[in-house]
KEGUKOL-874380 format. One record per residue (C-alpha): x, y, z. Coordinates in Angstrom, 1 decimal, decimal comma, m for minus. Layout:
<atoms>
ATOM     px     py     pz
ATOM      X      Y      Z
...
</atoms>
This chain:
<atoms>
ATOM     px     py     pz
ATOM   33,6   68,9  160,7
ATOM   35,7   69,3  157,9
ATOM   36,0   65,6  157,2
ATOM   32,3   65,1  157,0
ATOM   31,2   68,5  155,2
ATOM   33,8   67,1  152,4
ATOM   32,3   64,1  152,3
ATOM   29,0   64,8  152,5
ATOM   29,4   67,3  149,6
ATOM   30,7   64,6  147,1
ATOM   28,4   61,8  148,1
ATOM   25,4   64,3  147,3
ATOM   26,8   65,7  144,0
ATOM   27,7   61,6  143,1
ATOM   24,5   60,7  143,3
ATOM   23,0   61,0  140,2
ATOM   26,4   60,6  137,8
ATOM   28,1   58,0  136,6
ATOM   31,1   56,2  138,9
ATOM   34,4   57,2  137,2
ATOM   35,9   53,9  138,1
ATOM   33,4   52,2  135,7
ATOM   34,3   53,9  132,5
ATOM   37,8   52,5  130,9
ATOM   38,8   55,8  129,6
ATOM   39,8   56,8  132,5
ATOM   42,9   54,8  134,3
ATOM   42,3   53,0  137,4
ATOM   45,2   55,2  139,2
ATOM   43,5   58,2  138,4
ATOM   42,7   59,5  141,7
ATOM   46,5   59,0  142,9
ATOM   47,7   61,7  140,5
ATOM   48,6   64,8  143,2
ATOM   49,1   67,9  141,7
ATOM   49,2   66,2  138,1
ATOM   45,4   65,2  138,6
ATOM   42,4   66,7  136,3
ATOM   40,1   68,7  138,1
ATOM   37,3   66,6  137,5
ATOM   38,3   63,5  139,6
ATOM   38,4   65,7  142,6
ATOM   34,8   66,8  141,3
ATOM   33,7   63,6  139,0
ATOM   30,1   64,9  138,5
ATOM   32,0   67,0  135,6
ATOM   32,8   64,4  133,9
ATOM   28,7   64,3  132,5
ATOM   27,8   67,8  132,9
ATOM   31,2   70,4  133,1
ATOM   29,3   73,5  134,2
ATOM   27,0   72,2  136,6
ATOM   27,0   73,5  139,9
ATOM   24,9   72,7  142,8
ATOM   23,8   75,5  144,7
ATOM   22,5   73,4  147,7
ATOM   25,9   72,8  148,8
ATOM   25,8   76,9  150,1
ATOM   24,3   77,4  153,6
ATOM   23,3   80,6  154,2
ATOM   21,9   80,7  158,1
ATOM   18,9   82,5  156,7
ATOM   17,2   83,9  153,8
ATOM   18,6   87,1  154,7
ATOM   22,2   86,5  154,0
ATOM   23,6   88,4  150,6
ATOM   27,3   87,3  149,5
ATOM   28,9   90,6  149,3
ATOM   32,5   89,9  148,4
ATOM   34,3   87,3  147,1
ATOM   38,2   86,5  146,8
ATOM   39,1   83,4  144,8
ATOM   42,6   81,8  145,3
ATOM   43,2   79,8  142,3
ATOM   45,9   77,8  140,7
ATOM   47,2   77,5  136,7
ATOM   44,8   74,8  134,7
ATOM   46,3   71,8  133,0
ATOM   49,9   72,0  131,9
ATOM   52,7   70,2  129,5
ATOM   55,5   69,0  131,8
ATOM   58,6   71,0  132,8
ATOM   61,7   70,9  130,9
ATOM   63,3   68,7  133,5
ATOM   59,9   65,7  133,7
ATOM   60,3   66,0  130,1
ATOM   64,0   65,0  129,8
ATOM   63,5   62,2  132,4
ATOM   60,4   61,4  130,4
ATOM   62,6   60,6  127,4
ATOM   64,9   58,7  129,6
ATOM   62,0   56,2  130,9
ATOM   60,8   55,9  127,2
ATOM   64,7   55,3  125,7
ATOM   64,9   52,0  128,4
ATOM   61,2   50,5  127,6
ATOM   61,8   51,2  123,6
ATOM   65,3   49,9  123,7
ATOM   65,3   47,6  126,3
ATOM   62,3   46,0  127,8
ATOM   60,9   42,5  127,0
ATOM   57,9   40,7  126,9
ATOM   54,7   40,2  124,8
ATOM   52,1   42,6  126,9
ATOM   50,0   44,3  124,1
ATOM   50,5   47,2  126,2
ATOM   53,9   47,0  126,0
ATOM   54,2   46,6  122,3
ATOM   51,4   49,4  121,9
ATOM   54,8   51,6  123,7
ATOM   57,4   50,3  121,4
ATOM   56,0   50,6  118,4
ATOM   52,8   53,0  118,3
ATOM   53,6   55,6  121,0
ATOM   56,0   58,4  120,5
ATOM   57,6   60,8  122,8
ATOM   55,9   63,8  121,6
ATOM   56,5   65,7  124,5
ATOM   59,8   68,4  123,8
ATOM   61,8   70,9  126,2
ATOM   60,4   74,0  124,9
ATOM   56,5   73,0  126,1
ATOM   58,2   73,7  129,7
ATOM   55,1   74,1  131,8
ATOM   53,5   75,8  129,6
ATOM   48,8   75,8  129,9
ATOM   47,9   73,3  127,8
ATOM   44,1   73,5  125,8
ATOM   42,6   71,8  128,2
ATOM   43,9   74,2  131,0
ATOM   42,6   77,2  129,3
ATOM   39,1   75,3  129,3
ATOM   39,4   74,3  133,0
ATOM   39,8   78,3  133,6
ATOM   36,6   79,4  130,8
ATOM   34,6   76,6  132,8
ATOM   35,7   77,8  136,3
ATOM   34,1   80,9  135,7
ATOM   31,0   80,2  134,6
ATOM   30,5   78,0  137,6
ATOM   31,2   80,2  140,0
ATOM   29,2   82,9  138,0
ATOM   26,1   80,6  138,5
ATOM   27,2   80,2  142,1
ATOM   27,5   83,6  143,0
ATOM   25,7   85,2  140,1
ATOM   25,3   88,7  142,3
ATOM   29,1   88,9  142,8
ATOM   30,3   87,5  139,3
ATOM   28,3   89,3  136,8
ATOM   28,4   91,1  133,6
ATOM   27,4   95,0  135,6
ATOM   30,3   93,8  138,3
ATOM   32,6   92,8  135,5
ATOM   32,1   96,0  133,0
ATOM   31,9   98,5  136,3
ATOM   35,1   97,2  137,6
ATOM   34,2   95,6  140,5
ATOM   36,1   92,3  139,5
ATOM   40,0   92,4  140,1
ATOM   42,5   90,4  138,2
ATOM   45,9   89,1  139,8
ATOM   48,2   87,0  138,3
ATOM   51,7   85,4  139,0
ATOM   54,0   86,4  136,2
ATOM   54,5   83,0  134,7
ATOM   53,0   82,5  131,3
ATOM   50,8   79,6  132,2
ATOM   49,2   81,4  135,2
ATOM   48,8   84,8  132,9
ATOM   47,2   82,6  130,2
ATOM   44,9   80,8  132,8
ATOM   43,8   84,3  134,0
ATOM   42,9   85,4  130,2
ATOM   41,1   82,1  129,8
ATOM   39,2   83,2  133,2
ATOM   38,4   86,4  132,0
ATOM   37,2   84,8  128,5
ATOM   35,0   82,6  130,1
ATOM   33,4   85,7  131,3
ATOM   33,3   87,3  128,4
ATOM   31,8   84,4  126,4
ATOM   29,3   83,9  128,7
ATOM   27,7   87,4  128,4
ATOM   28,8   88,3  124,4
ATOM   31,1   91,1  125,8
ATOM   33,2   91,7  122,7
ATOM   33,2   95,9  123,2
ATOM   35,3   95,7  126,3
ATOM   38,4   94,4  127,4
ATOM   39,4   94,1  131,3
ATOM   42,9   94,4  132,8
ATOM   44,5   92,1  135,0
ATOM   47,9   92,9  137,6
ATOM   50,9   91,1  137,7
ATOM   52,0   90,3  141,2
ATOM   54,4   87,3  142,0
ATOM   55,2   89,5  145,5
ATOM   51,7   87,7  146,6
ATOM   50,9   84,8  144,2
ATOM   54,8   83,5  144,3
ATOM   55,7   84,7  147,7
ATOM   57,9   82,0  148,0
ATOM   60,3   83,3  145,5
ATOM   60,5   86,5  147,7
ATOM   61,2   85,0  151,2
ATOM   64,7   84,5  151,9
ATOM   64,1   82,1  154,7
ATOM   62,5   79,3  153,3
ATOM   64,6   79,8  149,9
ATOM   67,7   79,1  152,4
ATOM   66,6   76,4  154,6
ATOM   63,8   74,7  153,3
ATOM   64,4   75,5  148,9
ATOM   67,6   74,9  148,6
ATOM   68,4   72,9  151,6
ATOM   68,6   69,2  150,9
ATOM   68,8   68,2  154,3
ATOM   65,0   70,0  154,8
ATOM   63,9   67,1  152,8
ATOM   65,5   64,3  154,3
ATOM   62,4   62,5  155,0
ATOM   62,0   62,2  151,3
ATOM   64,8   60,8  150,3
ATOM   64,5   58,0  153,0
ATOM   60,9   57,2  151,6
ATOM   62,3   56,9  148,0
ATOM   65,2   54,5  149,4
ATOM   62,6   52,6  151,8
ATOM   61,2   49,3  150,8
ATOM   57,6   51,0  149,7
ATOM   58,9   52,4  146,9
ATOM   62,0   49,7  146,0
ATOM   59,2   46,8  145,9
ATOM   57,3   49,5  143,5
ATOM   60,3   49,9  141,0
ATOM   61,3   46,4  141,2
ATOM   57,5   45,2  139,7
ATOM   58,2   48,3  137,1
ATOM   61,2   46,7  136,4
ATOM   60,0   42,8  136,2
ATOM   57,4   44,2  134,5
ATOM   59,6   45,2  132,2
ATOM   61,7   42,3  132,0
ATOM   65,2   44,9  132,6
ATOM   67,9   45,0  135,2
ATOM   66,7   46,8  138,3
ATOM   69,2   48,5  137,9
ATOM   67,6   50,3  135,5
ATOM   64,7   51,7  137,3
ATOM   65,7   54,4  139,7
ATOM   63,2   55,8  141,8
ATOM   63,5   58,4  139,1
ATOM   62,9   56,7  136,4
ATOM   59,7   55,4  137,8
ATOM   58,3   58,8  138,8
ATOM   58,9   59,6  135,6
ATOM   56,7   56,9  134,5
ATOM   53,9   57,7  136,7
ATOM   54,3   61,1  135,2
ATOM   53,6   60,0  131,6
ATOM   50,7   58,2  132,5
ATOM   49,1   61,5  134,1
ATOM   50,2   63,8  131,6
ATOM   48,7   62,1  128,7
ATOM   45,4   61,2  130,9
ATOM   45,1   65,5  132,2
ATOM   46,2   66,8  128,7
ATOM   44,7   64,4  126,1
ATOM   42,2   62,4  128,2
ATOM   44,1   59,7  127,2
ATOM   44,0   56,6  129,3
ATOM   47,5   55,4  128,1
ATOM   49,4   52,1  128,0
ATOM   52,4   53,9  130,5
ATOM   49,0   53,4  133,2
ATOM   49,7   50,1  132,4
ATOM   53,0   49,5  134,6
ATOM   51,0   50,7  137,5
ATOM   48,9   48,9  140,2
ATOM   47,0   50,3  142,7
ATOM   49,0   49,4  145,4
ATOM   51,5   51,3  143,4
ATOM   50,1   54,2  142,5
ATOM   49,5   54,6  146,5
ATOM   53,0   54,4  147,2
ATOM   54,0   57,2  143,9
ATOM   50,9   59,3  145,8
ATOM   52,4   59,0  149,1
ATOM   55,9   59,9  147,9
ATOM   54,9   63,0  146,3
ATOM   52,6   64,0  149,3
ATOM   55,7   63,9  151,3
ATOM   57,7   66,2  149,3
ATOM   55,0   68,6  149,2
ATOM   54,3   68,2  153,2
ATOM   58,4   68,8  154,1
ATOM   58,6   71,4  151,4
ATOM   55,2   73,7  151,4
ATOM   53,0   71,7  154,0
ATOM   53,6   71,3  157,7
ATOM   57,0   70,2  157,7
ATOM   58,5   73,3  158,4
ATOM   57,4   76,4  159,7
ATOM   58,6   78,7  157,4
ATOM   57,0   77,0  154,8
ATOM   53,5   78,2  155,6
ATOM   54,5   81,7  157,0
ATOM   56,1   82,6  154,0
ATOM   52,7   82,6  152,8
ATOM   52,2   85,9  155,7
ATOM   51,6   88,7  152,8
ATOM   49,2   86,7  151,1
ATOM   47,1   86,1  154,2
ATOM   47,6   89,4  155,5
ATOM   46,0   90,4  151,9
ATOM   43,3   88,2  152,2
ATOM   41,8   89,3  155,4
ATOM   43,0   93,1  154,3
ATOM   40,5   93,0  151,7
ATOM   37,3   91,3  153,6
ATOM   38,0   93,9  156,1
ATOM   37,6   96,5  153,7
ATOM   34,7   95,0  152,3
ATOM   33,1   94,7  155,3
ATOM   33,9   98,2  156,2
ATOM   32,5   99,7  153,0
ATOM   29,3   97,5  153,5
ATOM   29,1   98,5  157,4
ATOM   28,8  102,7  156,2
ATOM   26,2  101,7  153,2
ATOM   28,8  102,1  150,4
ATOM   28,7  100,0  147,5
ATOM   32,2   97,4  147,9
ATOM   34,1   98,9  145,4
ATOM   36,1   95,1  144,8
ATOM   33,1   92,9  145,3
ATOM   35,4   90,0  143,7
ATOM   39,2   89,3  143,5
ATOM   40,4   86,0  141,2
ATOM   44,6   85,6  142,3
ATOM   46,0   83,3  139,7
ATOM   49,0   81,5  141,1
ATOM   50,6   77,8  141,8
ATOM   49,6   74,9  143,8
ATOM   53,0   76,3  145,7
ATOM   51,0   79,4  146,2
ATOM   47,7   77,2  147,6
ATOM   49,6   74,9  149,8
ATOM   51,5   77,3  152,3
ATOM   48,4   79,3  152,6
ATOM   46,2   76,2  153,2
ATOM   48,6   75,1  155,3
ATOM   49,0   78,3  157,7
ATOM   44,9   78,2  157,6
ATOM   45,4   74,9  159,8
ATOM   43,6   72,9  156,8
ATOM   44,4   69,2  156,2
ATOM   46,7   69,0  159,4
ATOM   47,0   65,1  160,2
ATOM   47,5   63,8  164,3
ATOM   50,7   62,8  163,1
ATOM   53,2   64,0  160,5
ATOM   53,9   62,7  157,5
ATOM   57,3   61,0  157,7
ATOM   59,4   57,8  155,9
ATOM   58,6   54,9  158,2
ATOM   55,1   55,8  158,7
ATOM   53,6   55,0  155,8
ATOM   51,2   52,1  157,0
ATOM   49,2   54,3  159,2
ATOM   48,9   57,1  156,9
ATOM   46,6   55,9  154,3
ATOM   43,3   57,8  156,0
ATOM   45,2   61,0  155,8
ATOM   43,5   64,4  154,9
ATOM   46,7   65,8  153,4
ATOM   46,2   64,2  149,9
ATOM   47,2   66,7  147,3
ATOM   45,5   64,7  144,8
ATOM   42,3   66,3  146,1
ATOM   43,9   69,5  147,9
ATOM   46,1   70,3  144,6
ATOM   44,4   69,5  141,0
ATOM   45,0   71,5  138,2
ATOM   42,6   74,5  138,7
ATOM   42,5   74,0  142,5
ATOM   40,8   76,8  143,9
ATOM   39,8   78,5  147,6
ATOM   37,3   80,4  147,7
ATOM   35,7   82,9  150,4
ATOM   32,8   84,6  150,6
ATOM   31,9   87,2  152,9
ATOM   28,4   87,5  153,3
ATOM   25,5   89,9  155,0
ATOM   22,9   88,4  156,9
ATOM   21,4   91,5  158,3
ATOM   21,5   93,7  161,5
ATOM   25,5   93,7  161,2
ATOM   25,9   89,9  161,0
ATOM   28,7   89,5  158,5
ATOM   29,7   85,6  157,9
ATOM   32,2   83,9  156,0
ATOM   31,8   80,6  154,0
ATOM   35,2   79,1  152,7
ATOM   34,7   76,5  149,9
ATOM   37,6   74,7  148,4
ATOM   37,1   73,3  144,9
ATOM   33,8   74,5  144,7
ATOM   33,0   72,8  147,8
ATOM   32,4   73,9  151,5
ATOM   35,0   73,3  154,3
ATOM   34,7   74,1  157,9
ATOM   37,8   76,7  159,7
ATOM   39,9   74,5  161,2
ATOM   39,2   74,9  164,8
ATOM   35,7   76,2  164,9
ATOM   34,3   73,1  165,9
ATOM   32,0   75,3  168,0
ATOM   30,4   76,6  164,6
ATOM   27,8   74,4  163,3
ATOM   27,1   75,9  160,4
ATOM   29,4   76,0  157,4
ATOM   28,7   79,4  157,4
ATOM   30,8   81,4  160,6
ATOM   30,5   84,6  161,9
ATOM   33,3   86,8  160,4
ATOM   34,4   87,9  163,7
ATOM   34,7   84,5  165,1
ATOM   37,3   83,8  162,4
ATOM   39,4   87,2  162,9
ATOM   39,3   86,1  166,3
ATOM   40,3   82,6  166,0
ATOM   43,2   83,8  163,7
ATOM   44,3   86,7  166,2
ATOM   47,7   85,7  166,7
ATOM   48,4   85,9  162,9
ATOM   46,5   88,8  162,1
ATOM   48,8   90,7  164,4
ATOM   51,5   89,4  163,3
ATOM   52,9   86,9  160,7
ATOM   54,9   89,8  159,5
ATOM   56,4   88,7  156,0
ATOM   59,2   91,0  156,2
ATOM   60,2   89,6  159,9
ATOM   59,2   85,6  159,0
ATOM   61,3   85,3  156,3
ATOM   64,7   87,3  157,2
ATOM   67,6   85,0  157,6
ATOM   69,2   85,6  160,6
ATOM   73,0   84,4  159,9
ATOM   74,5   83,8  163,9
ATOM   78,2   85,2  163,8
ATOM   80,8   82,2  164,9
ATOM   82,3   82,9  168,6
ATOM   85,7   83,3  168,0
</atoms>
């Protein structure tokens, strides 16, 4: 169900828009990108028209139903590399400016036109085109849910801002915010937002996954096999005669940091840049799978911790639907008829994860790269820049309260309500299929580290 209501959602909104693989700007490895991909190849009817929406894709069981309350999940928009991509960036650019060979005009364009702008103190920080991807964000969902997001909810309060405490999620949460304000020529009234990294960066906060999964080498063993496996050496070896240097010189590393260059300069400048040049398809795949594996050992369904440290957020989650639907049950207005939570794709991914979403026959692993290309657990689409899940509780008379989840701005089907053919389940049927976790999942009990004393 959730296979085909993703795909049947892009192949309606494609349609009528140009194919993204037929315009040069953008680089053929585009769509390999992970978490470093723009928003718009995961949606590439944006790329002609950035604030349209397509209010078909909503299913309502009858002309009855009326969204009630909405809770957005979302993560930071576009942003400059970290201090330590940045330094390896340098590193990649020192070898190919010092020594590669070879008459490429892509290469030369490197060597002699292209300079490492990029510098330590950017360190993550939202770029222009991330504040944008927040400003268009809301205007789209205002169109999609123009009852829930509007100017009366927004100046009565009814819209809650939560933000994790780093600067590029607090800035994507203002950019949010302005997009709002823009939109309706507020310029009397300013609204507040909450800093809260106890739910958007629970994994800070739980001891048990900082200890064995965070800081644990040996909880991403898989990894390192893959990057030392002969997918990724045959990768860095073309880099390398690509190059014409020593392999020796291209680590696993220092191609990564490669890959990264070309997706940096595509996301922040819409650039499509002679680094893409070093890069085939078949290449890209491998990069893609290698970073899809980190994030499935380290926030996916490699570990178990690494989705139940994501317990308080849930718990919040359903805390406040429940609410809503209680307030709606005795006739009161819901007093939060929308919450936007600002946070990190490591914020999405755990939560995604414990949801049951994107969960593969088989797990990701080193050796079993072959049979894993017609995986669902791609963070490329799962984990763009401005990735977002949305639910929205909805009453369609006589106490029938459903909820529709939509993950960048498109609608996905519960894992494990394959009963439910419409998009759109009753509420209790997910409290109920969730039952185990609503009663417990406790963050406090999940993530203590339990230290066995030796016998002696």
């Amino acid at each position: 169900m959730l296979t085909f209501l993703w795909k049947f959602t892009v192949t309606c909104c494609l349609l009528n828009y140009v194919n993204p693989e037929d315009n040069r700007d953008i680089p053929a490895i585009a769509k390999y990108f992970n978490t470093k991909g723009r928003y718009e190849e995961v949606n590439p009817y944006f790329i002609e028209d950035i604030l349209s929406v397509n209010k078909s894709v909503l299913q309502p069981p009858s002309a009855q139903c009326q969204e009630i309350h909405l809770t957005a999940i979302i993560r930071h928009g576009t942003r400059y590399p970290t201090t330590k991509n940045i330094k390896e960036m340098q590193q990649i650019y020192n070898i190919v400016r010092h020594n590669a060979s070879g008459e490429q005009r892509w290469l030369r364009e490197i060597q002699t036109q292209w300079t490492m702008w990029y510098t330590e103190d950017m360190d993550g920080r939202l770029v222009q085109k991330g504040v944008n991807d927040h400003k268009h964000l809301a205007v789209r969902l205002s169109k999609l849910f123009p009852s829930l997001i509007s100017e009366e909810k927004l100046r009565g309060g009814f819209i809650k801002f939560i933000t994790s405490s780093k600067h590029r999620c607090v800035n994507s949460t203002l950019s949010f915010k302005a997009g709002l304000t823009k939109l309706w020529g507020i310029t009397d009234q300013e609204f507040d937002h909450t800093v809260n990294d106890a739910l958007m960066r629970f994994f800070d906060k739980c001891t048990k996954f900082v200890e064995e999964v965070d800081n644990n080498s040996s909880a991403l063993v898989e990894v390192d096999k893959f990057k030392q496996g002969p997918e990724m050496r045959r990768v860095q070896e073309k880099i390398a005669d690509r190059l014409g240097v020593p392999y020796s010189l291209i680590t696993h590393v220092m191609t990564e940091a490669a890959f990264y260059l070309c997706a940096y300069e595509f996301a922040i400048k819409a650039v499509n840049s002679p680094w893409c040049q070093l890069f085939d398809e078949d290449d890209a795949k491998v990069m893609e799978y290698a970073s899809d594996l980190r994030e499935f050992w380290k926030r996916g369904y490699g570990h178990d911790i690494n989705s139940k440290s994501s317990c308080m957020l849930f718990h919040d989650l359903f805390s406040r639907l429940n609410t809503a639907a209680r307030e709606n049950k005795s006739g009161q207005q819901v007093a939060e008829a929308v919450t936007i939570q600002v946070g990190h794709a490591d914020t999405l991914l755990p939560l995604l994860t414990l949801l049951g979403f994107f969960k593969d026959s088989d797990p990701l692993t080193s050796t079993n790269y072959a049979s894993q290309t017609g995986r669902s657990f791609r963070t490329s689409y799962m984990l763009p820049y401005a990735a977002n899940l949305v639910l929205v509780l909805y009453d369609c008379g006589g106490g029938d309260l459903r909820l529709q989840p939509l993950l960048n701005e498109k609608p996905v089907a519960f894992p494990g309500l394959t009963d439910q053919k419409d998009p759109m389940p009753l509420y209790q049927d997910v409290k109920d299929h969730y039952r185990e976790l609503l009663r417990g999942c406790d963050f406090e009990t999940v993530c203590q580290l339990f230290k066995h004393t030796a016998e002696v």
